[in-house]
C-alpha positions, 0 to 999 in steps of 0.5 A: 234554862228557858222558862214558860215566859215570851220574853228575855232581857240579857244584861251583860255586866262589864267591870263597874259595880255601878252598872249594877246601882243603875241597871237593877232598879230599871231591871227590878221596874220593867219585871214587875210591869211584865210577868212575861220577862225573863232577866239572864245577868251576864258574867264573863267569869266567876271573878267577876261575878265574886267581885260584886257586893253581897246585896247585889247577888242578892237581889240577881237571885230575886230577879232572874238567872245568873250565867257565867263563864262561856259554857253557860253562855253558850248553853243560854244562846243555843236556848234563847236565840229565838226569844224577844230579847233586850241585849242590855248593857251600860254606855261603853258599848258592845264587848265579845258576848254582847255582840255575839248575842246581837249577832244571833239572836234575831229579835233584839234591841240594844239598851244601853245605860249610864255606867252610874248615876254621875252627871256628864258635863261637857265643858272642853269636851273636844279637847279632853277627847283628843287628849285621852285619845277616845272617841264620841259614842257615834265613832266608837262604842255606840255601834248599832245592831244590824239596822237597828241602832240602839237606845240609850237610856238617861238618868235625867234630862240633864245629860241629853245634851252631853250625849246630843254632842256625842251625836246621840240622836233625840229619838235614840234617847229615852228617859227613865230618870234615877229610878235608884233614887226613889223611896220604892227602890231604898225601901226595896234596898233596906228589905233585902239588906235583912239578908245580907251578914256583911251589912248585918254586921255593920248595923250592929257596929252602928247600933251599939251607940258608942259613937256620937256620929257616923262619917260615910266615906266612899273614895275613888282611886288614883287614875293612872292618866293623871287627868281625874286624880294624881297619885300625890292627892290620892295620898294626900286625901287618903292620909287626911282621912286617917288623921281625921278618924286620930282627931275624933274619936268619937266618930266612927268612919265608914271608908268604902274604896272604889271597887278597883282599888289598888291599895286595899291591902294598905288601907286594911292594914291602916284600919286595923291598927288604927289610934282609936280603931273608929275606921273600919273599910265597907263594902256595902250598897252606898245608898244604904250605908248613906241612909245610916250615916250622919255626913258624907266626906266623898271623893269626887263622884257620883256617891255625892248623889247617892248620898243626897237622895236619901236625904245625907248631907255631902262634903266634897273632899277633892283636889282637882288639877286638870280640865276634863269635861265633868269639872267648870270654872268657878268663879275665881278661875278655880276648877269644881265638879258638876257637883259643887257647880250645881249646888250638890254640895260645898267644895274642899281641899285641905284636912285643916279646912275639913276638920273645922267643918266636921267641928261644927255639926250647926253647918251639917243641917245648914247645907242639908236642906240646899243641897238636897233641894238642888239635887232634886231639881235634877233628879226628879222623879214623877210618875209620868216618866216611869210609866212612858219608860215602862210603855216604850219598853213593853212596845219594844218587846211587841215590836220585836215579835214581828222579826223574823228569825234565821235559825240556821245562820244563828246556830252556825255562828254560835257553834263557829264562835265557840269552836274557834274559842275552843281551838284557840285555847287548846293552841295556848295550852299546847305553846305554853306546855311546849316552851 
């Protein structure tokens, strides 16, 4: 397992799909400025590993080595404790195998990212906090490593103040910018989808001309907290999207449902006996299935933007009900995304309301060129702050040769940490076999 190379990255994947849109395009920059990395994906177990897109597997297998389940994790530590290594892993904080890692690989940074490329506002931030019962990063999941405390990477300059309030320091936050956003990584994107049959047949669906236009369509679940989306405006927003696709029927509607869907038996059996069957369910990257179609009709999120940045105009399609801290007030008192707040994108609410928008594709052009300039100003992307970026992590990596390492303390602990696993296994078996 360990390679000729100095230096390792150990990214460990949690349970959001979008950890991945943010991570591979830093993954896939920092290999390509240093032959001297080695990049190990970090799955807990083969589920979760299963739970990921096609393409997303792809591109992995290009850039390093997968690991997944304890066994290979614990085969990986006793290799690699010694190496230079960037512990990497998206803002909500440590979790088991990272902070065993911290533990026993001597030389390591903490990296932690955005866990997608979603703006973060702040407006009641403190009441919202207290009512969900979390805690700000400095007093929970930020934790640092030894006497190291980690650094955060941002996706634009606009969250710094959202993290600023959570008591992120300025010289613990390192700027990237969106590197999922530019020409190299959707270009990069489109060539490994070559190899993908999942997105291979959705081109061909595309391809055959039978529809006039393509309607993107990525939503978001309902949230058992009733703060982001009740179970009564899921539906409502669900259906409409069905009635929509029974009163045209020349559009074909692509529905992506958000990776932890808890209705996905239903919404295929709704595609599947659809009116005009012009709603199938997708899968695929967002970026990629944007660049194809003609219009997003998104769920609150950050789709909204990944649409954007290959050009797509967006409609947002949402109810929303209560104050968190991502929304603002508009003008008339009413509550709206960052998204709308900024300019990303006009706001609705009612299927009637969406149906004469998608009527009038004169209006689709209209808040294109807007909408994509206000992103944008946003999600600027120069070559300056890549190439700091890259900088400031190839001089992490020098800085870490200097470390010392404590081999006997690491093989303890791993070795202490696995017996203990093992032992508390073989004791669950032994309860269960004997009730």
């Amino acid at each position: 397992m360990q390679s000729g190379k100095k230096y390792n990255i150990a990214f460990f994947y949690k349970i959001s799909e979008g950890e991945l849109h943010v991570a591979l395009p830093l993954l896939k920059a920092i290999k390509e400025s240093n032959s001297d990395v080695s990049i190990y994906f970090m799955f807990n177990d083969k589920a979760a590993y299963e739970g990921i897109g096609e393409i997303s597997k792809l591109i992995i297998n290009e850039l390093g080595s997968l690991i997944v389940g304890d066994k290979n994790f614990y085969s990986y530590l006793l290799k690699n404790f010694k190496r230079e290594t960037l512990i990497m892993t998206c803002d909500s904080g440590l979790r088991k195998w990272s902070k065993l890692a911290g533990k026993v690989i001597s030389k390591n940074k903490l990296i932690l990212h955005a866990q997608a490329y979603a703006l973060h506002g702040y407006f009641k931030l403190e009441e919202y906090y207290s009512k969900v019962k979390k805690y700000p990063i400095e007093k929970d999941f930020f934790k640092h490593l030894g006497d190291a405390r980690p650094l955060l990477v941002l996706n634009s300059r606009y969250d710094a103040s959202f993290y600023a309030k959570l008591g992120v320091r300025a010289e613990e936050r390192l700027l990237a910018g969106a590197f999922g956003y530019t020409k190299w990584w959707s270009d990069y994107l489109l060539e490994i989808s070559k190899s993908s049959r999942d997105f291979k047949s959705i081109v061909s669906l595309l391809e055959n001309k039978k529809y006039e236009s393509v309607i993107f369509v990525p939503t978001r679940r309902a949230d058992r907290n009733k703060v982001l989306l009740t179970e009564e405006n899921y539906n409502y927003l669900i259906e409409s999207i069905f009635w929509l696709a029974d009163n045209n029927p020349g559009f074909l509607f692509l529905l992506k449902p958000h990776p932890r869907e808890r209705a996905l038996d239903y919404l295929k059996e709704k595609c599947n006996t659809s009116k005009h069957g012009n709603i199938v369910l997708v899968k695929e990257n967002i970026i990629l299935l944007s660049k194809f179609a003609d219009l997003t009709v998104a769920f609150w999120g950050s789709a909204i933007q990944d649409s954007l940045s290959v050009g797509t105009p967006v409609i947002e399609f949402h109810r929303h009900e209560v104050e968190h801290f991502n929304l603002e007030r508009a003008d008339d008192g009413s509550l709206v995304s960052l998204y709308h707040y900024l300019g990303f994108c006009p706001y609705i609410t009612t299927k009637e309301e969406l149906q004469d928008f998608l009527s009038n594709k004169q209006e689709w052009s209209e808040i294109q060129e807007s909408s994509v300039l206000n992103f944008q100003k946003i999600f600027s992307i120069d070559d300056k702050t890549k190439n700091e970026f890259i900088e400031r992590i190839n001089n992490i990596f020098l800085e870490l040769e200097s470390l010392p390492v404590n081999a006997i303390r690491s093989v303890f602990t791993i070795n202490y940490y696995f017996l203990k696993n093992s032992l508390k296994r073989i004791y669950k078996i032994f309860f269960k076999y004997k009730n």
